[in-house]
N, C-alpha and C positions, 0 to 999 in steps of 0.2 A: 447515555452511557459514559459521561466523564468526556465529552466532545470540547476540552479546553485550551482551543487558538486551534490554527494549523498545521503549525511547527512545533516539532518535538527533535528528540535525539534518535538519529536515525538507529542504532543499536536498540534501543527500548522498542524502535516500532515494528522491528523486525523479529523483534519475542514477543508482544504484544500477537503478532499475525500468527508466529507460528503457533500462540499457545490457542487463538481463536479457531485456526485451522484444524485443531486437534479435538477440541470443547465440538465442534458445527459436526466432526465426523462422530464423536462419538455419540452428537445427538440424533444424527440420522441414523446409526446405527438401532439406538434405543428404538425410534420410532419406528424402523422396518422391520424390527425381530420382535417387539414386546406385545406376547399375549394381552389383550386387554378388549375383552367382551362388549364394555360398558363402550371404551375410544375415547375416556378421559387424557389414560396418561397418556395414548398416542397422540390425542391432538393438541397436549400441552408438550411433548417430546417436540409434530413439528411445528410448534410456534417459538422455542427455545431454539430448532435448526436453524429458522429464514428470521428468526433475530439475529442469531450469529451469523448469519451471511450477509445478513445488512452493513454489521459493525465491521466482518472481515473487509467489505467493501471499501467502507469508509477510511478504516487504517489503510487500508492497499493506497488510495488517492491523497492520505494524511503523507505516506512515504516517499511518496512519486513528490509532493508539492515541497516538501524537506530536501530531499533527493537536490531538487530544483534553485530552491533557496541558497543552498549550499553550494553548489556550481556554479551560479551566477554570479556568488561573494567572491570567488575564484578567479571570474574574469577581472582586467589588468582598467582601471578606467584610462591609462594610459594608455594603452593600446590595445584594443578590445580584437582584434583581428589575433593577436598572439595570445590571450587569454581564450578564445575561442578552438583556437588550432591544437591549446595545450589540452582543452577540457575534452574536445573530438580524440583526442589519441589516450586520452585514461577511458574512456566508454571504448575505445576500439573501434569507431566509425569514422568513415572515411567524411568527410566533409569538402564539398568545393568549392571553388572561389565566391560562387552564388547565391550556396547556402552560406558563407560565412558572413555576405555583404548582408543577408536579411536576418540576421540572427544580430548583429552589429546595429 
């Protein structure tokens, strides 16, 4: 499904998610309301839902590893202890001397 590198622009991969999030409900939707006697189009509905939950998956972990990429280009190689303290205080997490020596 277009799986090209790891890294992307964090903006695109967050309307990528939300529009997969929207495509996956409205295929479960399909698939739990749609009359169908024969169970063609429901069992092509849920094969289209748990594809989209597969790819939802994989953007969610495309995001996280962006996310990641990016905060680490952040840190200072000059002083990784104060690129470290800076990156804990924009995520809003407390980080201690401990955690900064193993992240370091």
């Amino acid at each position: 499904t277009g799986s090209s590198g790891v890294t992307g622009t964090v903006d695109l991969l967050r309307d990528k998610i939300a529009d997969l999030e929207e495509s996956v409900g409205n295929a479960f939707t399909v698939w739990k309301t749609r009359a169908d006697p024969m169970g063609v189009q429901k069992y092509m509905a849920k094969v289209a839902a748990n594809s989209g939950l597969v790819e939802l998956q994989f953007r969610k972990q495309q995001l996280a590893a962006t996310e990641l990429v990016e905060a680490l280009g952040k840190v200072s190689s000059s002083d990784p202890g104060a690129g470290l303290r800076s990156l804990a205080a924009d995520s809003g997490q407390a980080v201690s001397a401990t955690q900064l020596l193993r992240m370091s």
